[in-house]
N, C-alpha and C positions, 0 to 999 in steps of 0.2 A: 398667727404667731402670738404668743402671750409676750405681754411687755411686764407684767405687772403679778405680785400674787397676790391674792384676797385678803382683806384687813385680819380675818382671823388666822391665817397660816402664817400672814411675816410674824405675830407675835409668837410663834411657837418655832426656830428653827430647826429643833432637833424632830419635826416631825415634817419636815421638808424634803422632799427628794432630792437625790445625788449624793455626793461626797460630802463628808461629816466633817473632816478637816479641813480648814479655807486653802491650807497651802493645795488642795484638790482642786481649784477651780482658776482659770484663768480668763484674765478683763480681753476683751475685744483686743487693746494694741498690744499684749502679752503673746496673743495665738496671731497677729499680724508677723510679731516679730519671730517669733517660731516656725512660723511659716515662710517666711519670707516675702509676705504679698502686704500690699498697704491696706488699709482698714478701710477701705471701701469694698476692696474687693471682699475681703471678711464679712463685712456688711450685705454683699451681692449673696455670697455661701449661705448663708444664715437665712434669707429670701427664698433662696431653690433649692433649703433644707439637705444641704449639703453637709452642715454643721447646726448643732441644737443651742439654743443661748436661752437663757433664764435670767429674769431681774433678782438678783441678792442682795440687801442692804442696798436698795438701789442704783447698782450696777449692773449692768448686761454682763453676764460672766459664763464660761463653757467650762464646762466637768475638763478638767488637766487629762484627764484619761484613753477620753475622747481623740485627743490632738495627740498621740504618741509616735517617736522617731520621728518628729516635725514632719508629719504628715496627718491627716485624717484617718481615722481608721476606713478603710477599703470597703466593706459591708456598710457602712453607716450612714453613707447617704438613701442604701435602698428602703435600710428598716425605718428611717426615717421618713420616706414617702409612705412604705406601707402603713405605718401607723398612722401617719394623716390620712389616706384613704383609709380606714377605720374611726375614723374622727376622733383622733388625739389630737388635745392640743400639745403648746410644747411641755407644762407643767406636767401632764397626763404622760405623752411621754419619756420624759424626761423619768417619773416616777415609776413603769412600766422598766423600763432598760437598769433601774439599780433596784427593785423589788427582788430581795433575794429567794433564789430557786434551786434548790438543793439537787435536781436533776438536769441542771448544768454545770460543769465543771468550770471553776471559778467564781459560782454560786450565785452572780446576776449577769441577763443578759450582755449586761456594758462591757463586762469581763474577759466574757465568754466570745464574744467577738472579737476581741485581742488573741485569739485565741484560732485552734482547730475544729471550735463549734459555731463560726460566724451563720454556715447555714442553716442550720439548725437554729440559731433565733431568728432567722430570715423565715422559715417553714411556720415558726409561729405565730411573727409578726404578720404575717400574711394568714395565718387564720383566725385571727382577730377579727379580721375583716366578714366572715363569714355565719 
């Protein structure tokens, strides 16, 4: 799990993976209270890649997009294993799922998973691996 990004990528945020507007991103007890669990257990999710978390200005914070209808999206704990058994970390990840892709509809996979193409970045995240 990355806790941290490289001295030369915090100086540049607009070349940072995920959501480009902060109101995009939500702190650990933001997705506790959205979800309704306490921020251990958020903490536990985040461990068995349940949920993806990235340091931002030095906060642990998860893509808002991720966490919709105060739940997880459905798909997203698998692509998130598949891609660690690919060895992504979470940055790698994180930048793999909003890498926009014109041959998914909604144009990166993060999207597309909100979406009736989840398997379909499930098929690909799994051939990553390959």
């Amino acid at each position: 799990m990355t806790d941290s990004v490289p001295a030369q990528a915090a100086a540049t945020g607009a070349d940072l993976p995920g959501p480009t507007d902060p109101a995009g991103w939500l702190t650990l007890p933001d997705v506790a209270e959205r979800l309704d669990l306490s921020i251990s257990k958020v903490h536990q999710m985040i461990r068995d890649r349940e949920l993806l978390a990235v340091r931002r200005d030095g906060v642990r914070r998860i893509p808002a997009d991720l966490v919709a209808n105060n739940t997880v999206l459905k798909h997203l704990p698998g692509v998130l294993n598949l891609l660690a058994d690919a060895g992504y970390d979470d940055e790698a990840a994180l930048r793999w799922l909003y890498e926009p892709d014109p041959t998914l509809p909604g144009t990166t996979p993060a999207a597309a998973l909100a979406g009736d193409q989840a398997r379909e970045v499930k098929r690909r995240a799994q051939a990553l691996g390959f």
